[in-house]
C-alpha positions as CSV (number, residue, x, y, z in Angstrom):
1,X,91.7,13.2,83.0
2,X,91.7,16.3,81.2
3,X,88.5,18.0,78.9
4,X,90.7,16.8,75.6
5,X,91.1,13.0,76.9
6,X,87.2,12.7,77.9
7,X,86.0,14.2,74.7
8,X,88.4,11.4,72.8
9,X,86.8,9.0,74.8
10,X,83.2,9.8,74.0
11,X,83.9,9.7,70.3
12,X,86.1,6.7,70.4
13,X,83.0,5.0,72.4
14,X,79.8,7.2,71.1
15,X,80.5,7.9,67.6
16,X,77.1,8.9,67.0
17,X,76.6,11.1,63.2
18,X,73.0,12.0,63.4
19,X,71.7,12.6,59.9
20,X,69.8,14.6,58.1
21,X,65.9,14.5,59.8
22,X,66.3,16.6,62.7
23,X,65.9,19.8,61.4
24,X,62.4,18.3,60.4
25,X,60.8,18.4,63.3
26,X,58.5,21.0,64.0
27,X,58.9,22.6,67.2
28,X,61.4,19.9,68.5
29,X,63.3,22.5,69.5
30,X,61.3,23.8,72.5
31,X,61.2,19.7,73.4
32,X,65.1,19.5,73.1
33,X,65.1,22.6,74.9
34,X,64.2,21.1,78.5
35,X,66.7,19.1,80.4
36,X,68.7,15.7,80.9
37,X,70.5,13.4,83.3
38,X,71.4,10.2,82.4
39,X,74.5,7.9,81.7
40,X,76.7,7.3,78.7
41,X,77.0,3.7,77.2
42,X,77.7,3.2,73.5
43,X,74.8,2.3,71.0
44,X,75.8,-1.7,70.2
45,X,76.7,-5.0,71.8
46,X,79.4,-5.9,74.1
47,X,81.0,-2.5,74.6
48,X,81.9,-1.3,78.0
49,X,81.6,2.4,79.3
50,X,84.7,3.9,79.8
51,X,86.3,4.8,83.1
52,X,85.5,8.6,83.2
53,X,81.6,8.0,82.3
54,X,78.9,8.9,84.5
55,X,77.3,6.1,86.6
56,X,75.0,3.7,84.4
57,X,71.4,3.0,86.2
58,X,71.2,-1.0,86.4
59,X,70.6,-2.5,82.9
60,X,67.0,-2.7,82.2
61,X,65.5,-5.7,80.3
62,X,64.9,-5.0,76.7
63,X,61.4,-3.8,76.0
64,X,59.9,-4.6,72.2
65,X,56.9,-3.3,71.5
66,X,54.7,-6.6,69.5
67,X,54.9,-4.8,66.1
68,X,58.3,-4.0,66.5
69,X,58.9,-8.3,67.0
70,X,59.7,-9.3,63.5
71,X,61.9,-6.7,62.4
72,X,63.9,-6.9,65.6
73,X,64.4,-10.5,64.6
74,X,64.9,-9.5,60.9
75,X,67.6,-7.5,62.1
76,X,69.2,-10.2,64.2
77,X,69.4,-12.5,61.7
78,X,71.3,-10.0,59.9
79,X,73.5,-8.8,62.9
80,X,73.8,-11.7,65.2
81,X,75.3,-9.0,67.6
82,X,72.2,-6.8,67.6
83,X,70.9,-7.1,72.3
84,X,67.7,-5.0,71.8
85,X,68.7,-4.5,75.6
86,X,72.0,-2.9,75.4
87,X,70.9,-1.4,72.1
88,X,68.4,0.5,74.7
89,X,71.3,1.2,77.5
90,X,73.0,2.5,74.2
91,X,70.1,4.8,73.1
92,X,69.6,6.2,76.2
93,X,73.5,7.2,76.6
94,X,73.3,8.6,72.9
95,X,69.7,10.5,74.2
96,X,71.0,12.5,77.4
97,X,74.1,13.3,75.7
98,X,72.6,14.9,72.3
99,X,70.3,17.1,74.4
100,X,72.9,17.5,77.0
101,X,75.5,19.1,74.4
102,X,72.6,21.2,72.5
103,X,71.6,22.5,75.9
104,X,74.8,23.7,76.7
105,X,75.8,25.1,73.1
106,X,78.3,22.7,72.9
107,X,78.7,23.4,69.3
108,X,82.3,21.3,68.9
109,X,80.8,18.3,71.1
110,X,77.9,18.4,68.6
111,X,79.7,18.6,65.5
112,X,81.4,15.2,66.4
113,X,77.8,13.5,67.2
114,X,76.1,15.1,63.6
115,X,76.5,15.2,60.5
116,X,76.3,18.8,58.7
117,X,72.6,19.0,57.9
118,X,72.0,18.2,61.5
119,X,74.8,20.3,62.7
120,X,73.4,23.3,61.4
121,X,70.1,22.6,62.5
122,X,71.3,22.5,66.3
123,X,73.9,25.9,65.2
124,X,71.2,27.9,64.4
125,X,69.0,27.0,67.6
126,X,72.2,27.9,69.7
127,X,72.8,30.8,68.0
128,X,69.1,32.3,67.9
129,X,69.3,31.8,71.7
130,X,72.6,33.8,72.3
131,X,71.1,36.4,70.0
132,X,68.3,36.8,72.3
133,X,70.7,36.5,75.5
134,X,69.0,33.4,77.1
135,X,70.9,30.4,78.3
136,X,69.1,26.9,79.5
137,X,69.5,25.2,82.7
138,X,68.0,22.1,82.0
139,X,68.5,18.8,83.8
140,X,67.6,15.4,82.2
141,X,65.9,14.1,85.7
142,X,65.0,10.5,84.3
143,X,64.0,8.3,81.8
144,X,61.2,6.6,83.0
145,X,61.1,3.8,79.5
146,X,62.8,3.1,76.4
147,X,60.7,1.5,74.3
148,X,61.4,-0.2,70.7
149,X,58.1,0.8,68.6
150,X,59.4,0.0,65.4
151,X,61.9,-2.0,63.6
152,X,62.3,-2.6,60.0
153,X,65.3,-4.1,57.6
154,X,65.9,-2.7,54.3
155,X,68.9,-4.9,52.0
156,X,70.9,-4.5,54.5
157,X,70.2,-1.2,56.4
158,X,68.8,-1.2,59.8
159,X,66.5,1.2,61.5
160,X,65.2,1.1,65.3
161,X,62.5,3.6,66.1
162,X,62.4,4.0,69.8
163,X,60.4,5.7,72.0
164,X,61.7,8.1,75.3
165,X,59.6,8.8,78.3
166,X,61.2,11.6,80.1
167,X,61.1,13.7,82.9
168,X,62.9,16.9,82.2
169,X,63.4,20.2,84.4
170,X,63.6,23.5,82.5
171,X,64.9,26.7,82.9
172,X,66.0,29.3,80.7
173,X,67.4,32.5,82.1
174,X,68.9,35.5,80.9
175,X,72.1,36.9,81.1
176,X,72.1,38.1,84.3
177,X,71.0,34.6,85.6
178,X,68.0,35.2,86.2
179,X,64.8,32.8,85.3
180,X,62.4,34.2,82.6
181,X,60.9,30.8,81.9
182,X,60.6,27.6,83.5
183,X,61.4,25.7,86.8
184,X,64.0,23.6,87.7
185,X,61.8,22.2,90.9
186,X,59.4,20.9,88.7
187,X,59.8,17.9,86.2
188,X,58.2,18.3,82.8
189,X,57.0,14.8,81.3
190,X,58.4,14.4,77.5
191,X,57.7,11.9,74.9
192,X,60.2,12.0,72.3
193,X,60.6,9.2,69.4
194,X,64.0,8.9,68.2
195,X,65.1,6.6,64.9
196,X,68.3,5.1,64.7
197,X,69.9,3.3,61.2
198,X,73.0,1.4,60.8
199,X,74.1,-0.8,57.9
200,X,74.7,-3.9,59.4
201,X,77.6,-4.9,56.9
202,X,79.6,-2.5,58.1
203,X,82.3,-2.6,60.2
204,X,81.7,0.5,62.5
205,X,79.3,-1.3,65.5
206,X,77.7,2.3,65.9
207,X,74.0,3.4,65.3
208,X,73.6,7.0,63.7
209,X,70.3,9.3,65.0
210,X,68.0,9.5,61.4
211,X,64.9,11.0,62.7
212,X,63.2,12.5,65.7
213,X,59.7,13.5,66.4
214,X,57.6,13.7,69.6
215,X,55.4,10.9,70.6
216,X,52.0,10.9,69.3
């Protein structure tokens, strides 16, 4: 299948359009810069991965953090559709490939998963590192949990803060290949907390990226 067909595919099924918190994070960017590997499932219910995706580990019972309980059922009583357990399979599809794309400057793959604000965020990061002649080889090596801390309804808005353990390998080299920083042989732990919103009167079954910060 050719790069134009998979790339339809992942926006027909992972219409993610993160908005416009990113770019508050204070030194996210060294976080985002370390790696990913992972699979690709949609953010939603009932939706199946398309044929060309990468392998999905088995599907992992939903974990809700206690405080996170009512407003997961708040939620559900407003989207009878809302799994918190394929929401999670969805979040972790929508986490390996946002970093995965910003790791490889993948500037037109990123522009379909963000809005502009968030856009530019990532455009400047990718340009500041070609400026200084450094590309990343990072690898996503797992995702140890995915955790639902928080979970709130407002009229009818939605918003799921969940939390990523990681384990993430990072290089950076320069351009002659060669490492200036990092190590691909050795896993660096990464706790990353990532909100998603959706207005559950919508139509559109997709969850948009509002916020990200590191784990306290």
């Amino acid at each position: 299948m050719t790069t134009v067909v998979i790339l339809a595919m992942v926006f027909i099924f992972v219409a993610f359009r993160l908005w416009s918190v990113l770019g508050r994070r204070t030194g996210h960017e060294q976080t985002i810069a370390r790696p990913a590997e992972a699979a690709p499932t949609p953010i939603g219910a009932g939706r199946s991965l398309p044929d060309n995706a990468a392998p999905v580990a088995p599907a992992r019972p939903a974990v809700v953090e206690q405080r996170a309980e009512a407003g997961v059922r708040a939620i559900q009583a407003a989207d009878g559709s809302f799994d918190p357990a394929q929401f999670l399979e969805g979040a972790r599809s929508a986490y390996r490939m946002i970093l995965e794309a910003y790791w490889r400057g993948d500037e037109d793959m990123l522009r379909r998963l963000t809005d502009d604000d968030v856009y530019e965020s990532f455009s400047t990061a990718i340009t500041d590192r070609k400026a200084a002649g450094e590309v990343l080889d990072n690898r996503l090596v797992t995702i140890e949990t995915a955790v639902i801390e928080q979970a709130t309804m407002a009229a009818q808005v939605a918003r799921v803060t969940v939390r990523f353990d990681a384990d993430i390998a990072a290089v950076t080299r320069d351009g002659d290949g060669n490492v200036i920083a990092g190590s691909l042989t050795d896993a660096v732990p990464t706790h990353d907390v990532w909100t998603f919103s959706r207005n559950t009167r919508s139509d559109d079954p997709n969850w948009t990226l509002v916020e990200t910060d590191e784990a306290a």
